[in-house]
C-alpha positions as CSV (number, residue, x, y, z in Angstrom):
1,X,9.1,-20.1,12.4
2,X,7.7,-17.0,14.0
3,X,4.3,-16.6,15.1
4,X,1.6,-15.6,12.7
5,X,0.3,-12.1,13.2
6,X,-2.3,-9.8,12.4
7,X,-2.6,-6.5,10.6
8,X,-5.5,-4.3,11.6
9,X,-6.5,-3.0,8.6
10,X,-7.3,1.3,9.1
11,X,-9.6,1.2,6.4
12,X,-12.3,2.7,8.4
13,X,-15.5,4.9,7.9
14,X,-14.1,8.2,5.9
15,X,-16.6,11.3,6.4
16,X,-17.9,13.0,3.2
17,X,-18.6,16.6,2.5
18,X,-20.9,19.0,0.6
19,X,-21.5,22.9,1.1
20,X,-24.6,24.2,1.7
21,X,-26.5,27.6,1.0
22,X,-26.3,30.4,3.8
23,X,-29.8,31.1,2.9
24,X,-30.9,27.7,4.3
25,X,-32.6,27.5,7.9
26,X,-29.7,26.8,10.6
27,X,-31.4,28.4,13.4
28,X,-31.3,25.0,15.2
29,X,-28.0,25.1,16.0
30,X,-28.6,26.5,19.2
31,X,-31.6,25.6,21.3
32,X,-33.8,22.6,20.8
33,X,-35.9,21.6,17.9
34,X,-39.8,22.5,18.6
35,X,-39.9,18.5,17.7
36,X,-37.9,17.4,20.5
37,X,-39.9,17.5,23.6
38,X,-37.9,18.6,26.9
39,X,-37.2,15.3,28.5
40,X,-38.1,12.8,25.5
41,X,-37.7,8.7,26.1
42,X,-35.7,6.9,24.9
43,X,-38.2,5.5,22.2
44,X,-39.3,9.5,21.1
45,X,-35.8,10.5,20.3
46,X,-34.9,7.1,17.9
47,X,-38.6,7.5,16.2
48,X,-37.6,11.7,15.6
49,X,-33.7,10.6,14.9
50,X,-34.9,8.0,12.4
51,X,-37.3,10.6,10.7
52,X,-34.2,13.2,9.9
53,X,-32.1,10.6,8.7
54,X,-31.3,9.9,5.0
55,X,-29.7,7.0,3.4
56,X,-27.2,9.1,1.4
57,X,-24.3,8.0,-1.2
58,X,-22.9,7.6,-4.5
59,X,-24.2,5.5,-7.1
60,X,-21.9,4.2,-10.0
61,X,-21.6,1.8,-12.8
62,X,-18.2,1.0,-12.9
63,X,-18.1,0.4,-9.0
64,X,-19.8,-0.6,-6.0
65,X,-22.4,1.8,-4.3
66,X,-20.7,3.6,-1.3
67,X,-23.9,4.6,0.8
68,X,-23.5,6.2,4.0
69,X,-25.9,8.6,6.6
70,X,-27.1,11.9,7.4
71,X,-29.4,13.7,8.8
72,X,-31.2,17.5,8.8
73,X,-30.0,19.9,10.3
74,X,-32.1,22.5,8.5
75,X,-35.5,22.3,5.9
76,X,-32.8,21.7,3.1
77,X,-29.2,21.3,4.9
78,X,-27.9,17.8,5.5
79,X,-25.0,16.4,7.5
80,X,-23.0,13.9,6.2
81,X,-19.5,12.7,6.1
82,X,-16.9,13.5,2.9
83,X,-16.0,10.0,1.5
84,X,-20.0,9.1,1.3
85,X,-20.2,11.1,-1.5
86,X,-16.7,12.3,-2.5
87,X,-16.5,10.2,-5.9
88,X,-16.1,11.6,-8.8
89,X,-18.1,12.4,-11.8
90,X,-16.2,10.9,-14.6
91,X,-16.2,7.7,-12.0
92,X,-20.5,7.9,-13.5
93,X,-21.0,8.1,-10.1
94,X,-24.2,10.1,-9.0
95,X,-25.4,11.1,-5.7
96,X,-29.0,10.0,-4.1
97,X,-30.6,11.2,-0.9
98,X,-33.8,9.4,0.9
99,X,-35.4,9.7,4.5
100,X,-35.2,6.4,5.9
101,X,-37.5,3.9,5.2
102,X,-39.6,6.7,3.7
103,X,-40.4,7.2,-0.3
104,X,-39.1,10.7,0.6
105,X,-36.0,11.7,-2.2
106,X,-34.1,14.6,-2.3
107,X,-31.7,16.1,-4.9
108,X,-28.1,17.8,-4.0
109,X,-28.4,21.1,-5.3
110,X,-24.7,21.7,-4.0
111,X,-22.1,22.3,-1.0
112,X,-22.6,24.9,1.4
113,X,-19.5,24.0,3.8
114,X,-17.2,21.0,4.6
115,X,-14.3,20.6,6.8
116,X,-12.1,17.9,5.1
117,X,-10.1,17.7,9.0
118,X,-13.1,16.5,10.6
119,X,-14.4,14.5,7.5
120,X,-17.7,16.4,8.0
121,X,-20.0,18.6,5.1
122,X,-22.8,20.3,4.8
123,X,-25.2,19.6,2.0
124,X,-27.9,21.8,0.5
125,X,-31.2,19.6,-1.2
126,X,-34.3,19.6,-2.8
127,X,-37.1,17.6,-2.0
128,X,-38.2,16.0,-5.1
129,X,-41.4,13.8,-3.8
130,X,-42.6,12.9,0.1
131,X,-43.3,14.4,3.5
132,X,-40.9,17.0,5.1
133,X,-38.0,15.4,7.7
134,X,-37.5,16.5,11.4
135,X,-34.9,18.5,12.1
136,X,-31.9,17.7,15.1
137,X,-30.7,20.2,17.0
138,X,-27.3,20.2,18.0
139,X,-25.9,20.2,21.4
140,X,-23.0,21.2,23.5
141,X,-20.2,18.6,23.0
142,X,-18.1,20.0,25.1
143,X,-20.8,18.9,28.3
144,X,-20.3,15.1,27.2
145,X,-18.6,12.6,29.5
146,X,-17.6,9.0,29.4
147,X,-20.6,6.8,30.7
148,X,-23.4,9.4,29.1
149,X,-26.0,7.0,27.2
150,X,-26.3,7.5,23.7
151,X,-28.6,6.4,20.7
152,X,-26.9,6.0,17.5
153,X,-28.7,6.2,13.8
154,X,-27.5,4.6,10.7
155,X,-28.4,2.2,7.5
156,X,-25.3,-0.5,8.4
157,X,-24.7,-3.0,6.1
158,X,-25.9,-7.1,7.2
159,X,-24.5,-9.2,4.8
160,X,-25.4,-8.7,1.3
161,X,-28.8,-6.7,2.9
162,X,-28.5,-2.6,3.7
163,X,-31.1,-2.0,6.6
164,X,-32.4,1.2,6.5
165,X,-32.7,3.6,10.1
166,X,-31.2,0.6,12.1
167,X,-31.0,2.6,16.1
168,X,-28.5,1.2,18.3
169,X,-28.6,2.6,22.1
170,X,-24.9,2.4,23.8
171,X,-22.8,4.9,25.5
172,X,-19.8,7.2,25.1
173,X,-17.0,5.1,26.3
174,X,-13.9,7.2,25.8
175,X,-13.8,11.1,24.9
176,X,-11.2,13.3,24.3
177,X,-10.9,16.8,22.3
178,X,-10.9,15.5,18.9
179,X,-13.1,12.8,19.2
180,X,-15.8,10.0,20.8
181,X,-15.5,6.3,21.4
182,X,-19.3,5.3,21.1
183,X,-20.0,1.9,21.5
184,X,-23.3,0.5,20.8
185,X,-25.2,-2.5,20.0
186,X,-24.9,-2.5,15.5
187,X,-22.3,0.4,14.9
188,X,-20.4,-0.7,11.8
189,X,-20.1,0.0,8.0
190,X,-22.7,2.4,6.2
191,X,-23.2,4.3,9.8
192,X,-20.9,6.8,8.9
193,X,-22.3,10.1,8.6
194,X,-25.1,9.5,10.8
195,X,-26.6,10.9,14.5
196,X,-25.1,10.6,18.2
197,X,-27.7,11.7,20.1
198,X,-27.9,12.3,24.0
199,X,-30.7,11.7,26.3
200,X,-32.4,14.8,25.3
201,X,-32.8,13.9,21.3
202,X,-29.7,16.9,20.8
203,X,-26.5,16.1,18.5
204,X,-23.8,15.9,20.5
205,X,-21.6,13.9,17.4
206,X,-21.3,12.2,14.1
207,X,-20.0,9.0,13.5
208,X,-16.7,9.1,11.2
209,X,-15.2,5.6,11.6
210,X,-16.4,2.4,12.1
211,X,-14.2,-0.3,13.8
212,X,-15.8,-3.6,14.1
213,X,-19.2,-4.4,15.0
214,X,-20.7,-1.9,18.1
215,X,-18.2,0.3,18.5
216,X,-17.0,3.4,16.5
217,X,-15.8,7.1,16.6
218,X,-17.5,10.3,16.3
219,X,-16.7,13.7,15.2
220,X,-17.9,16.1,18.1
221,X,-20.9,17.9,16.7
222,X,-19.0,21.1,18.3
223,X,-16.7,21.2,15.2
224,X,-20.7,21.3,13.1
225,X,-21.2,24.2,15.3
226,X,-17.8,26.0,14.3
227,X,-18.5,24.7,10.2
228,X,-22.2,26.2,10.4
229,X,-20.7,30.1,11.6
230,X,-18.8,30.3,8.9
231,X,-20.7,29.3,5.5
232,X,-19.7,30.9,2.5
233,X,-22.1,33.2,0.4
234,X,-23.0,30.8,-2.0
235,X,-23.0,27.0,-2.9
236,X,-20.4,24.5,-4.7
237,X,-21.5,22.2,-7.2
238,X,-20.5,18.5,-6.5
239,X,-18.3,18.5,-9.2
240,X,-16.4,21.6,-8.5
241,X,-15.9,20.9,-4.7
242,X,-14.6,17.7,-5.6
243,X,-12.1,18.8,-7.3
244,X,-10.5,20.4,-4.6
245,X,-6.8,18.7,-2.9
246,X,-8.4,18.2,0.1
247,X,-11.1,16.5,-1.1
248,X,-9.5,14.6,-3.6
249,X,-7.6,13.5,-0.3
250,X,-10.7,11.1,0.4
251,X,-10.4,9.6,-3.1
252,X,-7.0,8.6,-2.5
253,X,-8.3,6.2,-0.2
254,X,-10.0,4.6,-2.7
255,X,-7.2,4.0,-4.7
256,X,-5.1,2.8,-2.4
257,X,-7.6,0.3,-1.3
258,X,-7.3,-0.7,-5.3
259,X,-3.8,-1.3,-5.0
260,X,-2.6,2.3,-6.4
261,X,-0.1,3.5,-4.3
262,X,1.8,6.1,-5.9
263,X,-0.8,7.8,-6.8
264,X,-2.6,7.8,-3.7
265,X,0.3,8.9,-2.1
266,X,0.7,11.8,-4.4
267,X,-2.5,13.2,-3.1
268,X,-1.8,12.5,0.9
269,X,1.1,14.4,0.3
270,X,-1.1,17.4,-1.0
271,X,-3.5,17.3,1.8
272,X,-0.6,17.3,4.5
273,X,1.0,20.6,3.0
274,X,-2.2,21.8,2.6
275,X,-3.4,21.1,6.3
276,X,-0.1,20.3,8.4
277,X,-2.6,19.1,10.9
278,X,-4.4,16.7,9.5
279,X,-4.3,13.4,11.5
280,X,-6.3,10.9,9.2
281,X,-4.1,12.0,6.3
282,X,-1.1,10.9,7.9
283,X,-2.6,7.5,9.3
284,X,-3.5,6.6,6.0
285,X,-0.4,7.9,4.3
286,X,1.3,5.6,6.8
287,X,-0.8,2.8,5.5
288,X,0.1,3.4,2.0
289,X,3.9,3.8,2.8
290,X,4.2,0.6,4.7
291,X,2.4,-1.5,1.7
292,X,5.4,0.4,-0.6
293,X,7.9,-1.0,2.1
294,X,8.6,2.1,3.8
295,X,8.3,1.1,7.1
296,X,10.7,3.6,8.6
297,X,8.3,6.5,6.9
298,X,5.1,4.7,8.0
299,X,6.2,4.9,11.7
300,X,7.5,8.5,11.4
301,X,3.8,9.4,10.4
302,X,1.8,7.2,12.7
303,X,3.6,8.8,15.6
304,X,2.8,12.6,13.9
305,X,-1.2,11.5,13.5
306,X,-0.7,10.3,17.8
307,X,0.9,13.6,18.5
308,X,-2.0,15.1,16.3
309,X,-4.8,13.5,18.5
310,X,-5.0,10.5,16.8
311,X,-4.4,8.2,19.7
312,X,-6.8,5.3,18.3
313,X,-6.0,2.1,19.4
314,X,-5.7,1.1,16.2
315,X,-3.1,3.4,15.7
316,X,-1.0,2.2,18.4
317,X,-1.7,-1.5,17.2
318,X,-0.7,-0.1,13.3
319,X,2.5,1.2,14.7
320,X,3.4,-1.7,16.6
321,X,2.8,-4.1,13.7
322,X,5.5,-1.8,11.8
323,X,8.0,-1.9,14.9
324,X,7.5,-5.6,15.1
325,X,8.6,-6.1,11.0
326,X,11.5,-4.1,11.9
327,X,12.3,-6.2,15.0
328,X,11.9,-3.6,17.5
329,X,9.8,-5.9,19.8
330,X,10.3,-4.0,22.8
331,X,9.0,-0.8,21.2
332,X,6.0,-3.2,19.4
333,X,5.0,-4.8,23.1
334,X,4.7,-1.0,24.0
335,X,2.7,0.1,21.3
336,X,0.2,-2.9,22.1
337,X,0.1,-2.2,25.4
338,X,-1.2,1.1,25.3
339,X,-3.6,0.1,22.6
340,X,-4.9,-2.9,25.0
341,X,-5.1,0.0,27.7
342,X,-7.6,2.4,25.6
343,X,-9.9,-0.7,25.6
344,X,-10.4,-1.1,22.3
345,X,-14.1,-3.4,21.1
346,X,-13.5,-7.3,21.8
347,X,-12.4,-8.4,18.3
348,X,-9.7,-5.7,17.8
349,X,-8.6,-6.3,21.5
350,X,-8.5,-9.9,20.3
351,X,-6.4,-9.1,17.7
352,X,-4.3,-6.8,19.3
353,X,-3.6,-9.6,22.0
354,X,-2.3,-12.2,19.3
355,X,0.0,-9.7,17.8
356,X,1.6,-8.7,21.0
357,X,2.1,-12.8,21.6
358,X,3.8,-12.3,18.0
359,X,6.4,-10.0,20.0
360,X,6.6,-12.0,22.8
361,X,7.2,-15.1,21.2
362,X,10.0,-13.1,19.1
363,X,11.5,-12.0,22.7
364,X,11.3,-15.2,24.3
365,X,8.6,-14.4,26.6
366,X,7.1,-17.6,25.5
367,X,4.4,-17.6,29.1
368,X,3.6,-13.9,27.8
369,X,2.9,-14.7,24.8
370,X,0.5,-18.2,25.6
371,X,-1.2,-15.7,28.1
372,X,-2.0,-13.1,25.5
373,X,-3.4,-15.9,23.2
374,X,-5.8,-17.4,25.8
375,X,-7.1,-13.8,26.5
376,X,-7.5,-13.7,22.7
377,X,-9.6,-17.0,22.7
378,X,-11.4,-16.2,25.6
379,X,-12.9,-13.0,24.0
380,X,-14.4,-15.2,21.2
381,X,-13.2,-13.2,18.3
382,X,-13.8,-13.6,14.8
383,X,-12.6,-17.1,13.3
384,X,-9.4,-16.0,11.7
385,X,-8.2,-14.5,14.8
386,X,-9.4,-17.5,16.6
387,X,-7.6,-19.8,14.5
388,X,-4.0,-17.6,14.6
389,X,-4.4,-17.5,18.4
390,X,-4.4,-21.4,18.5
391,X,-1.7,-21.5,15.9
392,X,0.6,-19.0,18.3
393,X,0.0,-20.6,21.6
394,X,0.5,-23.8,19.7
395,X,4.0,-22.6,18.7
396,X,4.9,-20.9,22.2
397,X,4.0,-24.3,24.2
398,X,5.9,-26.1,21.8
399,X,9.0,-23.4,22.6
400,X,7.8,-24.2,26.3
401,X,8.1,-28.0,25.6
402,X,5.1,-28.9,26.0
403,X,4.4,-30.2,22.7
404,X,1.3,-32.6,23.0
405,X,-0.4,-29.1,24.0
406,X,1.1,-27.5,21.2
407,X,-0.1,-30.5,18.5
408,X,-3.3,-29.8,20.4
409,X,-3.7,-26.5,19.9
410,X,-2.9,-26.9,15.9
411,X,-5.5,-29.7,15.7
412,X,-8.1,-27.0,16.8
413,X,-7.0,-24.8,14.4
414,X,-7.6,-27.6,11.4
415,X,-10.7,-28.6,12.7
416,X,-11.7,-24.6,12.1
417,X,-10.8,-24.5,8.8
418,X,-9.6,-20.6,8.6
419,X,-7.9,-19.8,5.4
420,X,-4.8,-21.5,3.7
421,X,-1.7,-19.4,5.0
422,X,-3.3,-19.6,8.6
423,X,-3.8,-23.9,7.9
424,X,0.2,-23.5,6.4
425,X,0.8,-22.0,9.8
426,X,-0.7,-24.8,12.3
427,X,0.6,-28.0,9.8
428,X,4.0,-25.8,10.0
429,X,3.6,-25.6,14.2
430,X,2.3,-29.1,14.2
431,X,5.1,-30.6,12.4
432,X,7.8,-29.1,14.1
433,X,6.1,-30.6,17.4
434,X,6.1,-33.6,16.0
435,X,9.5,-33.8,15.2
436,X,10.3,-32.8,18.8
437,X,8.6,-36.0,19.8
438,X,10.8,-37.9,17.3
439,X,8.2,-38.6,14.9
440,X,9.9,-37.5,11.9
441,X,7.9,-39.0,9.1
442,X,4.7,-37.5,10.4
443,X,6.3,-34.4,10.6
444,X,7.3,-34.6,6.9
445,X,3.3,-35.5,6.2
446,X,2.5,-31.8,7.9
447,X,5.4,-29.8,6.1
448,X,4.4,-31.2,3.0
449,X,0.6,-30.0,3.7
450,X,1.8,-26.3,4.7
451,X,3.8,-26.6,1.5
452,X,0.8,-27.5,-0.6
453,X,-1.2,-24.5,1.4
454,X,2.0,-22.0,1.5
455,X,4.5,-22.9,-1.2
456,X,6.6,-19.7,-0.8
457,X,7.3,-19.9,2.9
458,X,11.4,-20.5,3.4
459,X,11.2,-21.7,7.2
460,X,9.2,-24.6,6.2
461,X,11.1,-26.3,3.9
462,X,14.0,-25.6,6.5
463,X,11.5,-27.3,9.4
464,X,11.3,-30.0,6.6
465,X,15.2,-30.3,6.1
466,X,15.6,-31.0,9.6
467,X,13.2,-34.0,9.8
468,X,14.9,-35.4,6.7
469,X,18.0,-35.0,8.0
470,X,17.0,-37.1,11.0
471,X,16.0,-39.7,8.8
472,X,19.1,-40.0,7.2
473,X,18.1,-38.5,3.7
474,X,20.3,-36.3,2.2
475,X,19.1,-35.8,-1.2
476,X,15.9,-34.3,0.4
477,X,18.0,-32.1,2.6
478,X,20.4,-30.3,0.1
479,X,16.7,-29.9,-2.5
480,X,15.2,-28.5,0.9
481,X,17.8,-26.1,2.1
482,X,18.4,-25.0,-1.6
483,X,14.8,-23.9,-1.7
484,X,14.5,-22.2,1.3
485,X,17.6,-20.0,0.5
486,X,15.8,-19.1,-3.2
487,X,12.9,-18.2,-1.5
488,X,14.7,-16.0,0.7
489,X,16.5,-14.0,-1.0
490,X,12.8,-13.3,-2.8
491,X,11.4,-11.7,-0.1
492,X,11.1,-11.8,4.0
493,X,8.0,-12.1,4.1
494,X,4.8,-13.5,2.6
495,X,1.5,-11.8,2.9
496,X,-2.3,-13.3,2.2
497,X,-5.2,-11.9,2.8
498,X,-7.1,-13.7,5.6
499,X,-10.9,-11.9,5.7
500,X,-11.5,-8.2,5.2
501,X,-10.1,-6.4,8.2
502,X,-6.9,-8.4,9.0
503,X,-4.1,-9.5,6.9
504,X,-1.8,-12.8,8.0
505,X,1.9,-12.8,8.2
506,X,4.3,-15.9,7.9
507,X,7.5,-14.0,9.3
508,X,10.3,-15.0,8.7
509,X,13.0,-15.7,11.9
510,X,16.1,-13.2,11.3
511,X,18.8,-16.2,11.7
512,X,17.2,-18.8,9.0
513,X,20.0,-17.7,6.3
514,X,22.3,-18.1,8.7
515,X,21.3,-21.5,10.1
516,X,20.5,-22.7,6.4
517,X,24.1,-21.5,5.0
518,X,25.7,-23.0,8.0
519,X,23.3,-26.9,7.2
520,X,24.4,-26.6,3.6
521,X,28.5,-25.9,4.4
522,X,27.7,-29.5,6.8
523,X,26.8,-31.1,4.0
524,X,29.7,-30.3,1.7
C-alpha cells in the first residue's frame, strides 16, 4: 500500500471589491493621518487601527454569512477584499458594515474602484448611526523588508465565536513584488480585508489569504495607491459590479467549493481571457481541473500562476501532490522541496513534510521518508497530520524491517483516533507488519477493521489475500483477490475528507493488478 498523503486545500482568503466615489476624501494617501502621531507605540497604532476597522460582509438566508475586514481610508471610502462581499443578490444576500466593537453601521452606497488581480475594492458608505472612524494612511510598500514588525487587524473566526478587532503583532517574513508573508500571533479566517500596519500606524498591506493559524499574505498597499489614482467618475451599485466576469470570477470559488465544477470552470476561463495575468485565477482553475481529473491541465496552470508570481508554498506543495498522482516522484520531491525552503507556517510545513515522505516512500527512499515524518511530528501539527505522519513512518520502518517500530507507530495512530480512512490506513500498516512477523490471524483481525473503516480500498483485501494464503485458505483468497480487482477497475484512488484544510489519500501501488492477476493465474 502506499503511504497516505495530504492535499493542502488552496481554499484561502479571496479579497472582495467595491467602487467608491471620486468625490470622497482620499487625500490620505500620501502623508500621515493627523491621527497618527509621528512615532506612535505599539499600543497607539492597534487602539487607532482597531477604530478604522469594520466588520464587513454578506448576509444571506440561503447560506452562511461570509464576513470579512476593512478599514477607512477616507470619511466614507472603505478597503476591503472582493470575495467579502462579492455574493450575489438573487443569493438574498445583503451587505453590512460596522466599526469594530462599536454600535457604529454604515450603508454601501456603491463601488468606486476594485482591482479583481489584487482581490482588492474600494467602497463608498453612509454612516447610518455612531461616532466617525479614524482614518489610515497608507504607506510606501515598496520601503518594506523581511524582519520589519508589523500589527495586523481583523474579526477572525474562534470556533463557532467571531471576535471583533482581534490585533495580532508579528512581522513580515517573506516579501516579494506581488506580495507579503506576514506572520502573526491569530491571522486566520475572517482577517481578510483587514490592516498591515508598520511601526509608524501607516498601511503598508492588506491581508488577502489566510493559511493556517498566524501566518497569511498581504496585497502591498502600493497596488491601493495605484487603484486610488485612477477612480472612475462615478459609483457602481453592488449589483451591477457584480455582475461583471471578473467579479463573478470570485463567485466561482464558491461554487466549486459546492461541488460545481463545470460551471466554476466556465467562469475561470473568462477571467483568464479577460486578465492573461491573473495568478489566483489560474491556481484555483487548477484546483477545479484536478477534482475533474485533469491532472495534466492542473499542473500546466499551477506552473503559469508560479511563473505569474505566485510562488506560494502552497503552490509548490499543490503541484507536487498532482506530480505525485501522476507518479512523477522525482518532479513531486522537487516541488516539496522548494515549498519546505520558502518556510511555510508549522502546520503546512507539517504537511508538506508527510507528503514528500509519500514520494519518498514511492521511490524507495524509505530513511527519507521516516525522516520527513519525524520532522512532521516534531512540529506538533494538527491531529490529522499527526496521525498520517505515524501511519507513513509506520509503513516505511516496516519497508525498513523494522516492524515492531512500525506496529508501534500504528498503535499511536489508534490511540489518536483521527478519522476513519486515516484509522483504515494504520490497521492496513499494522497488519501487514504483522504478517511480516508471521502472525497471520492477527493480521486478518486488522484487515478486517480497515475493511470495516475503508471498504473500497483494493490493496487491502490484497494485504488480506496474502495472510490467508499463508494460512492455507483458499476460498478466502480467490473472494479476496476477486474483490480487489472489481474495485480497481472502479477507480485508483479513494478520497475522504479528513478535516477542513487537508484531504487523505489511500493510493493505490501501480503493480497491484499485476501482482493480483498474476495470484489468481496461481490459483487456477
Amino acid at each position: 500500500m502506499k503511504s497516505t498523503k495530504i492535499v493542502i486545500a488552496l481554499i484561502g482568503c479571496f479579497a472582495l471589491g467595491i467602487f467608491l466615489s471620486c468625490t470622497s476624501s482620499i487625500k490620505q494617501q500620501t502623508g500621515q493621518s493627523e491621527n497618527v502621531s509621528i512615532q506612535p507605540n505599539l499600543e497607539q497604532i492597534a487602539e487607532i487601527g482597531k477604530a478604522s476597522t469594520v466588520h464587513i460582509g454578506s448576509l444571506s438566508v440561503e447560506s452562511p454569512p461570509a464576513l470579512g475586514s476593512g478599514f477607512f481610508i477616507g470619511h466614507d471610502l472603505i478597503v476591503t477584499n472582493i470575495h467579502v462581499v462579492s455574493q450575489r443578490s438573487f443569493d438574498g444576500a445583503v451587505s453590512v458594515v460596522k466599526l469594530v466593537n462599536k454600535p457604529t453601521w454604515y450603508t454601501v452606497e456603491g463601488v468606486v474602484a476594485s482591482d479583481p488581480k489584487w482581490d482588492l475594492v474600494i467602497l463608498k458608505v453612509a454612516k447610518v448611526t455612531g461616532e466617525d472612524p479614524q482614518i489610515l494612511s497608507l504607506g510606501d510598500s515598496d520601503t518594506v523588508k523581511a524582519g520589519d514588525s508589523i500589527i495586523v487587524i481583523g474579526n477572525p473566526n474562534q470556533g463557532r465565536k467571531r471576535i471583533q478587532g482581534d490585533v495580532s503583532k508579528g512581522t513580515i517574513s517573506r516579501r516579494t513584488p506581488h506580495f507579503f508573508r506576514v506572520q502573526a500571533r491569530n491571522v486566520r479566517s475572517g482577517y481578510s480585508g483587514g490592516p498591515v500596519l508598520n511601526v509608524r500606524g501607516d498601511v503598508i498591506g492588506i491581508i488577502s489569504r489566510g493559511h493556517g493559524v498566524g501566518a497569511g499574505y498581504a496585497v502591498p498597499s502600493n497596488h491601493l495607491q495605484a487603484l486610488l489614482k485612477d477612480i472612475p467618475a462615478q459609483t457602481k451599485s453592488l449589483e451591477e459590479w457584480r455582475e461583471e466576469p471578473l467579479i463573478r470570477y470570485y463567485q466561482a470559488a464558491y461554487r466549486a467549493a459546492l461541488g460545481k465544477f463545470a460551471s466554476a470552470i466556465k467562469d475561470y476561463n473568462t477571467a483568464i481571457r479577460l486578465a492573461p495575468d491573473f495568478a489566483d485565477a489560474y491556481i484555483n482553475r487548477a484546483d477545479t481541473r484536478e477534482e475533474l481529473g485533469d491532472l495534466e491541465g492542473a499542473i500546466k496552470d499551477y506552473s503559469t500562476a508560479i511563473r505569474l508570481g505566485a510562488d506560494y508554498a502552497f503552490v509548490y506543495a499543490s503541484r507536487a501532490k498532482v506530480r505525485s498522482d501522476l507518479s512523477d516522484n522525482k518532479g513531486a520531491i522537487e516541488d516539496y522541496n522548494t515549498a519546505i525552503r520558502l518556510k511555510p507556517e508549522d502546520n503546512l510545513l507539517a504537511a508538506i513534510y508527510v507528503n514528500r515522505s509519500s514520494a519518498k516512500v514511492d521511490s524507495g527512499d524509505y530513511k527519507g521518508a521516516i525522516e520527513d515524518c519525524n520532522a512532521a511530528i516534531r512540529l506538533k501539527p494538527q491531529e490529522a497530520i499527526l496521525a498520517i505522519a505515524y501511519v507513513n513512518r509506520g509503513e516505511a520502518k516496516s519497508d525498513l524491517g523494522d516492524h515492531t517500530g512500525a506496529i508501534e507507530d500504528c498503535n499511536t495512530v489508534i490511540g489518536l483516533k483521527p478519522t476513519d480512512t486515516i484509522l483504515a490506513g494504520a490497521y492496513n500498516v499494522r497488519g501487514k507488519a504483522k504478517a511480516n512477523q508471521g502472525d497471520n490471524i492477527d493480521s486478518i483481525v486488522d484487515y478486517n477493521k480497515a475493511i470495516q473503516l475503508e471498504p473500497d480500498h483494493p490493496e487491502t483485501y490484497y494485504n488480506r489475500s496474502v495472510a490467508n494464503a499463508a494460512l492455507g485458505h483458499i476460498s478466502e483468497v480467490v473472494t479476496d483477490l476477486k474483490t480487489a480487482l472489481k474495485l480497481l477497475e472502479q477507480a485508483n484512488s479513494i478520497s475522504k475528507s479528513a478535516d477542513e484544510t487537508t484531504r487523505v489519500h489511500l493510493n493505490v501501488r501501480p503493480d497491484l493488478k499485476v501482482d493480483i492477476e498474476k495470484a489468481l493465474r496461481g490459483l487456477e
